[in-house]
C-alpha positions in Angstrom: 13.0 62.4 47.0 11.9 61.8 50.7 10.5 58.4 51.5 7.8 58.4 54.1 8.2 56.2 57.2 4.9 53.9 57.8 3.3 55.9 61.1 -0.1 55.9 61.9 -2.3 58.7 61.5 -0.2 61.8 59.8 -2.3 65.0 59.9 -2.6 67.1 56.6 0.1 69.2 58.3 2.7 66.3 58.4 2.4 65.0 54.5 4.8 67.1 52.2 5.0 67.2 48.0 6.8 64.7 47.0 7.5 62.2 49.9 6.6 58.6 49.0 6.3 55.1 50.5 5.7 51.7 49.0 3.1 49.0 50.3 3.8 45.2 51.2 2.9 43.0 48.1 -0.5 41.0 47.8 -0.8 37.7 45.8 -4.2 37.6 43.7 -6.1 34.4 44.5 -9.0 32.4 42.7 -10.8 32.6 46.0 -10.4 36.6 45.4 -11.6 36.7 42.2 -14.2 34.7 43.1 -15.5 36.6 45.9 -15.4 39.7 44.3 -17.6 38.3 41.2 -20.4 37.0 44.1 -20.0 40.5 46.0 -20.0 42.4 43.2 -22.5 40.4 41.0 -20.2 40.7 37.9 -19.7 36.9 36.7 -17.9 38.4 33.3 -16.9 34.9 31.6 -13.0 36.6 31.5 -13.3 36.5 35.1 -14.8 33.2 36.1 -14.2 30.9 33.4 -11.0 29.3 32.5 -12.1 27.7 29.2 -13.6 31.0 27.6 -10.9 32.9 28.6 -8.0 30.9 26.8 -9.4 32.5 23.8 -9.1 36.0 25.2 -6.7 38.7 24.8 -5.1 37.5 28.0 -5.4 34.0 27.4 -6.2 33.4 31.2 -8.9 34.8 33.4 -7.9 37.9 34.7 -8.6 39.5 37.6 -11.7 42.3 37.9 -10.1 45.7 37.5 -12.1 46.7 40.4 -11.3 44.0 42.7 -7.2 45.5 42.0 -8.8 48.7 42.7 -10.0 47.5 45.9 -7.1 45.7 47.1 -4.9 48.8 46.5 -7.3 50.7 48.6 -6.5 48.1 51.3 -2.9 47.9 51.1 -3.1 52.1 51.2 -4.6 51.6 54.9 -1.9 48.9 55.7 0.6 51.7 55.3 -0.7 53.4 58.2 -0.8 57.4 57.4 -4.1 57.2 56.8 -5.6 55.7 60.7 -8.4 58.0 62.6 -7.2 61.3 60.3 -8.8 60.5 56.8 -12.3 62.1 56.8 -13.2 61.1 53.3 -12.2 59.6 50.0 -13.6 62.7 47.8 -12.3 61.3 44.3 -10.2 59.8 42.0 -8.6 59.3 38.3 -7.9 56.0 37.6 -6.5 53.8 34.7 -6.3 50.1 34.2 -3.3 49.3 32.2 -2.1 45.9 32.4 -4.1 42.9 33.3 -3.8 41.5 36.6 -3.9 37.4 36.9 -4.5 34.8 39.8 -1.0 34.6 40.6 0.5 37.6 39.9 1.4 40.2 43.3 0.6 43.9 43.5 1.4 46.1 45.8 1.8 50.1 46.1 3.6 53.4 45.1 2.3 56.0 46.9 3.7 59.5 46.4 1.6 63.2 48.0 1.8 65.3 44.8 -0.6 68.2 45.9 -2.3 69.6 48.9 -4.7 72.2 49.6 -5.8 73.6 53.1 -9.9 73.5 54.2 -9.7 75.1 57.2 -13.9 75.4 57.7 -13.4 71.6 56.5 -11.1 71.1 59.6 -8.1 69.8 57.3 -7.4 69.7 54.3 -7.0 68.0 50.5 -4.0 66.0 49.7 -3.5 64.4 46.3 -1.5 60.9 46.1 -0.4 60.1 42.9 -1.1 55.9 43.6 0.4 53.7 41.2 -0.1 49.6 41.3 2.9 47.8 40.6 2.8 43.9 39.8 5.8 41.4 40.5 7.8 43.0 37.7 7.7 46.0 38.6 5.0 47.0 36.0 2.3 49.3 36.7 -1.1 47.7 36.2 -3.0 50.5 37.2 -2.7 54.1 37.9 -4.0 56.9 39.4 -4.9 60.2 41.8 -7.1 59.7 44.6 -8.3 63.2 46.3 -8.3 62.6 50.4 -10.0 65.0 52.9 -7.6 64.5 55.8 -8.0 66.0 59.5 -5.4 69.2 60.3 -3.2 68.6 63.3 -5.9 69.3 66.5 
């Protein structure tokens, strides 16, 4: 399999089935957690409080699914490919698997596994098969996120 190289900007022309690249790693903080729970409004006890969640499945507070969802997001931008030609995030299939704790450090597998042309769109649909892969190695989430990207001008 083809690895892609970090650029900035690839048109839909430039991404091809199967390439792939992998993000830098991001350590989830209690400032993170916190943050999301007061920008998101969810104060879920398994979030927020350390006491209550000891007596969870995960025996710690855990980190908001979404929050990982939005970091991922993040570190897809980091990689570059994705600068001044995305022209929307149209969807996306997503599963939480594993929980994700202050501490622990994510980052991305990111590999194109479709594409379709739009020319009256002026680009076209690429699929990315995104998987979110803790310190281990283990994917904690996982998923296909739809991107309208610009063709080559």
């Amino acid at each position: 399999m083809t690895k892609l190289t970090p650029p900035t900007g690839l048109f839909f022309e430039d991404f091809q089935i199967g390439d792939s690249i992998e993000s830098v790693g991001r350590t989830i903080t209690e400032a993170d957690v916190v943050q999301f729970a007061m920008l998101s409004g969810d104060w879920n006890l398994i979030h927020t409080d350390a006491e209550y969640a000891k007596s969870q499945l995960a025996g710690q507070r855990i980190a908001h699914g979404l929050l990982v969802l939005s970091i991922a997001s993040g570190l897809a931008m980091r990689l570059g490919f994705m600068e001044d030609t995305v022209m929307a995030f149209m969807s996306l299939e997503w599963e939480f698997r594993r929980f994700v704790v202050i501490g622990d450090t994510i980052h991305l597998r990111v590999t194109i596994s479709e594409k379709k042309e739009a020319k009256r769109l002026g680009g076209g649909y690429v699929w990315f098969k995104v998987e979110v892969l803790n310190q281990d190695g283990k994917k904690v989430q996982r998923g296909v996120w739809k991107i309208l990207v610009k063709n080559r001008p």
